[in-house]
N, C-alpha and C positions, 0 to 999 in steps of 0.2 A: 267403911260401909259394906254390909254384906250386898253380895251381886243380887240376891232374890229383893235385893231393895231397889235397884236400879231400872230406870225406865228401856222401856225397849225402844229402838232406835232404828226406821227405815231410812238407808240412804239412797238417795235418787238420782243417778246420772244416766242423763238423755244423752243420745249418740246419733249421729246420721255421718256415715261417709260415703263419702260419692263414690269414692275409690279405697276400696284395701291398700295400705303401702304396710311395709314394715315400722316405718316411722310413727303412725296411729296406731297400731298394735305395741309400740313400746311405749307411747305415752300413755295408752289406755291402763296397761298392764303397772305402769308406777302410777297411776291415780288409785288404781284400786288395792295396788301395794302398799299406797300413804293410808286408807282406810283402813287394812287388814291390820297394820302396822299401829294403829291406837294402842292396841290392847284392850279394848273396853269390854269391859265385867258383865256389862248386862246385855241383854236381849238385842242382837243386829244381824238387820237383813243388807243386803247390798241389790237395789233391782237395777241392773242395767237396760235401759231402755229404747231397744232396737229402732229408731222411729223410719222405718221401712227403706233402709239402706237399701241398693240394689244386691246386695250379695250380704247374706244374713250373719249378724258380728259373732253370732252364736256359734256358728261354725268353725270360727277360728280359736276357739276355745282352747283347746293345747295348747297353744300361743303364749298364751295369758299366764299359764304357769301353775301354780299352786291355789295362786288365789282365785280361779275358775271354778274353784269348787264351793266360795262362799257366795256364789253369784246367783239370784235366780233372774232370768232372762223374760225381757216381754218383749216380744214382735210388735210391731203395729204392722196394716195391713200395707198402708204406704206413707208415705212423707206429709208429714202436715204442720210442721213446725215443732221447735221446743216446747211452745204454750200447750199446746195438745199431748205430745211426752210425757211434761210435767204432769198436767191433770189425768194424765190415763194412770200414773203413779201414783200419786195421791190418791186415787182411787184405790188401787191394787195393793197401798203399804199395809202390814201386818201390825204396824205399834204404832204407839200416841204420839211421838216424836220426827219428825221429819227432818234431813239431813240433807243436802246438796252437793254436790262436785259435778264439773265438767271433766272430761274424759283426757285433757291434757294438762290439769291443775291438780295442784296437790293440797295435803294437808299438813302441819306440820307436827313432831312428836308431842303429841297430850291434848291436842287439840279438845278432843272431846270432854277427857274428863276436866279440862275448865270450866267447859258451856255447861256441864250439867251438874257440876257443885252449884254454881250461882244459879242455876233453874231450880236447887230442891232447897238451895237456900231460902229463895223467895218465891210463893205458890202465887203469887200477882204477874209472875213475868208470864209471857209466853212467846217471847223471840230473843233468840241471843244470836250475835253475832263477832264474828273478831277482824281483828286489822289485815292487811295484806300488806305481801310480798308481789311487787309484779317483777317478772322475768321475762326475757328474752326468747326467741328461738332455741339458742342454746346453751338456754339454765342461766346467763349471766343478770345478774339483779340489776333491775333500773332503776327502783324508787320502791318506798317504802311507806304505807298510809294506815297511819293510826287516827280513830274516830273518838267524839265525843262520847263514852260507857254510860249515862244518865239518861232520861226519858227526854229532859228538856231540853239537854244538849242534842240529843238526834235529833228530835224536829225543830231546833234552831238549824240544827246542819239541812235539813230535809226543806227548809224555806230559803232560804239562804244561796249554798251552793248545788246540792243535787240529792243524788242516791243514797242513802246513808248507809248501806248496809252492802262491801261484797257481795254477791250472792252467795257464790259457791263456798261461803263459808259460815252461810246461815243453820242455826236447827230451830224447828219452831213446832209448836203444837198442832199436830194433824187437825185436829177439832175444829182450830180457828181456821185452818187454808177452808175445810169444807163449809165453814157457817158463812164466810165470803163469796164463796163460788169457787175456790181456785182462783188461776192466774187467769184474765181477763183476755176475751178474745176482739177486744175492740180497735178497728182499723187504727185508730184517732192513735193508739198508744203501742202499735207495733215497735217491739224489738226495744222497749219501755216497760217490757208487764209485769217485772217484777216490782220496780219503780210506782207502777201504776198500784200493783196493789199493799206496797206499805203507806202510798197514802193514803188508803182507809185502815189498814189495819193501827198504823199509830195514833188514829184519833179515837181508837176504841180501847186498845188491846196494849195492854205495858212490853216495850222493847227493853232490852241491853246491851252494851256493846262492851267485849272483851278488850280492852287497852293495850293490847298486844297482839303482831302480827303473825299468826299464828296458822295462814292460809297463804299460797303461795298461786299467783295469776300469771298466766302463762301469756303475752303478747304476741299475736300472730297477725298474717295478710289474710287470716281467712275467719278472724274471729268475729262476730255481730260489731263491734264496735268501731274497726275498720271499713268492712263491706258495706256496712248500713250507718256511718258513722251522721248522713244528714237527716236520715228518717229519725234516727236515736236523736239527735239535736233537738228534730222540731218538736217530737213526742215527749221529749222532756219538756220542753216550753209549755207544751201543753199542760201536762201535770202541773208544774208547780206554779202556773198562773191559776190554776182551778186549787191547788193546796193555799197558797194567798187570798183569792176570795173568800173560800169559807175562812179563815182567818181573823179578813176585814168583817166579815158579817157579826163570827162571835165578839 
């Protein structure tokens, strides 16, 4: 496929640290390593998204290495969460395609050009996503989670058990995050919003899911899932008690 065929590709990684160490500047610098490291043919921006660190990530830019120079940088004024990150992204992305990573997770080789053969294969999708690699502090693998690839397999998974989709190794059509709203700023589904909104997006909008893990999640003391792991609980409950009703209704 020639490149001037290929969809342009904004990838969006939101950032807040409290504290500069060395140790976030080198896991920053291999997430955006695993990014640069696609090789992908067509059209990609990387927006790193400052979300009002006390000491600005931008600065350490040297740091980062090479791939500092694929980076274009967005401040926020100060701290207001990932949801707010995200949609100030969303906003700011330059192409139709929206991409995800966290600042200590990676990608794995070819990731990309998987998700977007099956996107050009099929003009009905508009989300793909792939399996995960979760790892440790330091890189050692824990488990490994491959998802149902089919529409009706996610939302059997998405009634069922939970989130269907990694995040950070989502791409999905900018078009649909804006005709949504973005990610949801509602109290009821904190530190759930991604959660919160493929439960409207797949009762509208065709998913798929890569049958291969192909995304690599980084397990920490200081990740949303840990620190927040009861708020995440109950917000999940919420969701998919409200994914069941409208369910029971149809």
């Amino acid at each position: 496929m020639k490149t001037r065929d290929l969809p342009g590709i904004s990838v969006l990684l939101p950032v807040y640290f409290r504290h500069i160490s060395v140790e976030n500047i080198r896991l920053l610098r291999g997430s955006l390593e695993s990014v640069v490291g696609q090789r992908y043919s067509g059209p990609l921006e990387i927006l790193v998204i400052d979300d009002g660190s006390p000491c600005p990530v931008e600065s350490f830019a040297e740091d980062l290495g090479a791939v500092a120079k694929m980076v274009r940088w967005i401040r926020l004024p100060y701290n207001r969460g990932i949801v707010f990150a995200l949609n100030a992204g969303i906003e700011t992305a330059r192409h139709d395609f929206l991409a995800r990573i966290d600042a200590d997770d990676r990608w794995l080789p070819g990731k990309l050009d998987v998700q977007i053969e099956q996107l050009l294969a099929d003009p009905d999708l508009t989300l793909i996503a792939t399996g995960m690699t979760r790892v440790n502090a330091d890189g050692t693998v824990l488990d490994t989670h491959i998802r149902p690839g089919d529409w009706s397999g996610i939302l059997r998974f998405f009634i069922e058990q939970g989130c269907p989709f990694p995040h950070g190794s989502v791409i999905g059509k900018r078009q649909v995050y804006r005709i949504l709203g973005g990610y949801p700023h509602t109290a009821a589904v904190r530190h759930c919003e991604d959660y919160a909104l493929w439960e409207i997006w797949l009762r509208f909008f065709k998913p798929a899911m890569v049958e291969s893990a192909l995304y690599e999640y980084r397990v920490s003391g200081t990740s949303v899932s840990v620190e927040h792991s009861l708020q995440q609980f109950r917000a999940a409950e919420v969701i998919r008690r409200s994914a069941k009703d409208r369910k029971s209704v149809v």
